[in-house]
C-alpha positions in Angstrom: 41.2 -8.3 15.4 40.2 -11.8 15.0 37.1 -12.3 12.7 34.4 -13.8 14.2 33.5 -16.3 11.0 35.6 -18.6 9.8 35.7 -21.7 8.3 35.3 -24.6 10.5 36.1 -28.0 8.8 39.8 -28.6 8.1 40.7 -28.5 4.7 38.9 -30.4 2.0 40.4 -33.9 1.0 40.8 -34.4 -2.8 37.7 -35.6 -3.6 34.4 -34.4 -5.9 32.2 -32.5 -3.7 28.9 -33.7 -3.2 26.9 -31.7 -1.5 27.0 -28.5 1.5 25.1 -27.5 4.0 25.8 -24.4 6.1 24.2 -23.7 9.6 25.1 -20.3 11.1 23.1 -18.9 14.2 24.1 -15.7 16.2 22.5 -14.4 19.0 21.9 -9.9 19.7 21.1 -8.2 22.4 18.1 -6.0 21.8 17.6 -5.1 25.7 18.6 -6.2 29.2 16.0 -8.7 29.3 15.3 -9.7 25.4 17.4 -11.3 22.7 17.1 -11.5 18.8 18.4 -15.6 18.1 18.9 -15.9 13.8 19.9 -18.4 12.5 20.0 -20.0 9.1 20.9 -22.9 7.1 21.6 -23.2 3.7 22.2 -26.6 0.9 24.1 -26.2 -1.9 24.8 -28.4 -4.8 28.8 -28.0 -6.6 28.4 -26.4 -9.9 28.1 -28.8 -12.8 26.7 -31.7 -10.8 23.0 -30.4 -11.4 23.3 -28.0 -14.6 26.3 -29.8 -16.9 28.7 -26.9 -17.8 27.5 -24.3 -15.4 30.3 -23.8 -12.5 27.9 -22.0 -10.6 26.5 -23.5 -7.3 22.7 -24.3 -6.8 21.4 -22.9 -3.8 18.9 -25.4 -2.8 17.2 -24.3 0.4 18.0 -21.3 2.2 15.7 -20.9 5.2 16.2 -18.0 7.9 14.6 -17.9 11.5 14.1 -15.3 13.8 13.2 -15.6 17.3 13.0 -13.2 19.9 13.8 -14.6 23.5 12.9 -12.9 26.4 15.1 -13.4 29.9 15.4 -15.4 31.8 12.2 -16.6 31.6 14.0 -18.2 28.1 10.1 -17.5 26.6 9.7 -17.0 22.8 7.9 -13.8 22.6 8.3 -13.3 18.4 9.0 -15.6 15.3 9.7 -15.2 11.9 10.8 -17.7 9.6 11.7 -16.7 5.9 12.4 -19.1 3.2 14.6 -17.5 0.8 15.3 -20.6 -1.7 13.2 -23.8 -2.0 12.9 -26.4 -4.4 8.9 -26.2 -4.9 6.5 -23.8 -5.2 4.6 -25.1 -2.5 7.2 -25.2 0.2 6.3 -22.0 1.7 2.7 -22.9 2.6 4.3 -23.6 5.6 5.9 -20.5 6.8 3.0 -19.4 9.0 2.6 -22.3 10.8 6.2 -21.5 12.5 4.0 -18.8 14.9 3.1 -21.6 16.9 7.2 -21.2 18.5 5.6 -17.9 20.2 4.8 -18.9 23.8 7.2 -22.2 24.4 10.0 -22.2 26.9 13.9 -22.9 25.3 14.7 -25.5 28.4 13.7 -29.1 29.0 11.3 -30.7 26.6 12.0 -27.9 23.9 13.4 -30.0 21.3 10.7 -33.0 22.1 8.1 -30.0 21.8 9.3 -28.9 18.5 9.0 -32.1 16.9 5.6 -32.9 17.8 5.0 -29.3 16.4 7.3 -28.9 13.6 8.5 -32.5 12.9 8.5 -34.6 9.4 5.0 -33.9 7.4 3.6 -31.0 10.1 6.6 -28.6 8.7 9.9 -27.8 6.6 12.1 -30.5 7.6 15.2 -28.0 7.3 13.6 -25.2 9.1 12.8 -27.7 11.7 16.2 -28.5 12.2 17.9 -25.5 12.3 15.6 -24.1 15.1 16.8 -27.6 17.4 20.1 -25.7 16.1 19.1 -22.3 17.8 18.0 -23.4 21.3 21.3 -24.2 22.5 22.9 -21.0 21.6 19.8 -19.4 23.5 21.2 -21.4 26.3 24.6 -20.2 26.2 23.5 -16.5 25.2 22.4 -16.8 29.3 26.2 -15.9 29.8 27.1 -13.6 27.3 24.3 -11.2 28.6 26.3 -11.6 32.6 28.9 -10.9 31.1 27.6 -7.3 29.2 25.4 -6.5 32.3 28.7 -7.1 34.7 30.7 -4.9 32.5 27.6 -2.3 32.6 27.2 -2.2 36.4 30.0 -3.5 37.8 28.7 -5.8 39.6 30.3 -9.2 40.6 29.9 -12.6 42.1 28.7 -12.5 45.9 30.9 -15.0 48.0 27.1 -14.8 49.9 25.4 -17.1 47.5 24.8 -20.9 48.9 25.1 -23.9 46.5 21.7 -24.6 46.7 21.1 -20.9 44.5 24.4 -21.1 42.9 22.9 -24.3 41.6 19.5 -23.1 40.8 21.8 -19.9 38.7 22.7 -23.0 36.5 20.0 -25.8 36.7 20.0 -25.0 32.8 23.2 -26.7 32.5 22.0 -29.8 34.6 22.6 -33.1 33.0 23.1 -31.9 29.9 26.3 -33.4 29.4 29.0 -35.8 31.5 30.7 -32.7 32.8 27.4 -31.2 33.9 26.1 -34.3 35.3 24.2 -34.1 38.8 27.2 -36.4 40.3 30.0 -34.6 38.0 32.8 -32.9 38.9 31.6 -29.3 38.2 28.4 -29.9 40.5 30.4 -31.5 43.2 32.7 -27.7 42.9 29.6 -26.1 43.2 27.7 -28.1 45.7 31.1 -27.3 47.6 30.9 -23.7 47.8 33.7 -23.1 44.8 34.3 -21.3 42.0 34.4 -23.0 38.6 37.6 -22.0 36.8 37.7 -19.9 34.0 37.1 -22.2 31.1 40.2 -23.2 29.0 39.9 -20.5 26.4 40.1 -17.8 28.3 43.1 -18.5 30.6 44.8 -19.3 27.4 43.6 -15.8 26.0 44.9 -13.7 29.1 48.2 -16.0 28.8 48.7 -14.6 25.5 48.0 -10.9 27.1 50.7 -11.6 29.8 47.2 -11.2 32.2 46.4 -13.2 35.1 43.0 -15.2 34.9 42.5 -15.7 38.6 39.7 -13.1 38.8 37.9 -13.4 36.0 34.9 -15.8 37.7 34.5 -12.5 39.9 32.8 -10.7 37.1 31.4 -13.8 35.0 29.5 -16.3 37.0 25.8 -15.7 37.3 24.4 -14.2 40.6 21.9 -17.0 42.6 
């Protein structure tokens, strides 16, 4: 089996390392209708640039959030943010001030919401960022948890659906990027009556299986 983590820049080029900074955000489903979202980001310093003769790395910050999501009303319903290495005794002053995420809405306006909350002196600056970092994986969570609850009941896309609700199933994806724009060619499939194709990835995948892809949309798109 494939591991799910690797590395995700090409090799390094031969040059001294400066600095690093890792984001990593996974999403679990805790019931049908609620997800845990962590994520966490993490700066390190190469050994020796900070501490001469020490080859050991300096962990700079290491801040981890939790937020539970419920769906699909894409509410925040619990947050915990945990700062597990800071440069100042002071920086964690801030941690409780990250329960004002409980109540917004991951969709338009979140990010723009978060910084009039979160941004420069109201909050961590790092913290801040890596929950911008989270929202779109809430987004995309949306059809991961079709696809578990089509493999749980069966169920599969109703040829019955219009555009209009087809298009209302995916509003979230609206304008979000030239693909997905309003005028674009996967509204104009959609506004259309069709089926998007299966995306790239996973006709190449049941290529490699010697499987047909055809059908997959059957059991993947979202119902309107």
């Amino acid at each position: 089996m494939v591991p799910m983590a690797h590395d995700i820049l090409p090799a390094d080029p031969d040059l001294p390392l400066l600095h690093t900074r890792n984001y990593e955000v996974k999403s679990f489903l805790k019931d049908e209708n609620t997800v845990l979202i962590r994520g966490a980001v993490m700066d390190r310093k190469p050994g020796g640039l900070y501490v001469p003769d020490d080859d050991e790395p300096l962990v700079m910050h290491h801040m981890i959030v939790d937020l539970t999501v419920a769906y699909p009303q894409m509410e925040i319903i619990d947050a915990a943010v945990v700062f597990e290495a800071h440069p100042h005794t002071t920086c964690t002053n801030i941690v409780d001030h990250y329960q004002k995420l409980i109540g917004l809405n991951i969709a338009r306006g979140f990010t723009h919401r978060i910084r009039e909350l979160f941004g420069g002196p109201r909050a961590c600056t790092h913290t801040t960022a890596l929950i911008q970092a989270m929202a779109p994986v809430a987004v995309q969570t949306i059809w991961s948890m079709q696809a578990v609850r089509a493999k749980v009941t069966g169920a599969s896309f109703s040829e019955s659906v219009t555009p209009e609700e087809r298009k209302r199933s995916l509003a979230m994806n609206l304008n979000t990027c030239h693909v997905w724009a309003e005028d674009g060619p996967n509204m104009s499939l959609i506004n259309a009556g069709e089926e998007l194709p299966p995306p790239l990835q996973i006709v190449r995948r049941y290529r490699e299986l010697g499987l047909d892809a055809s059908g997959w949309s059957e059991t993947m798109r979202p119902k309107g």
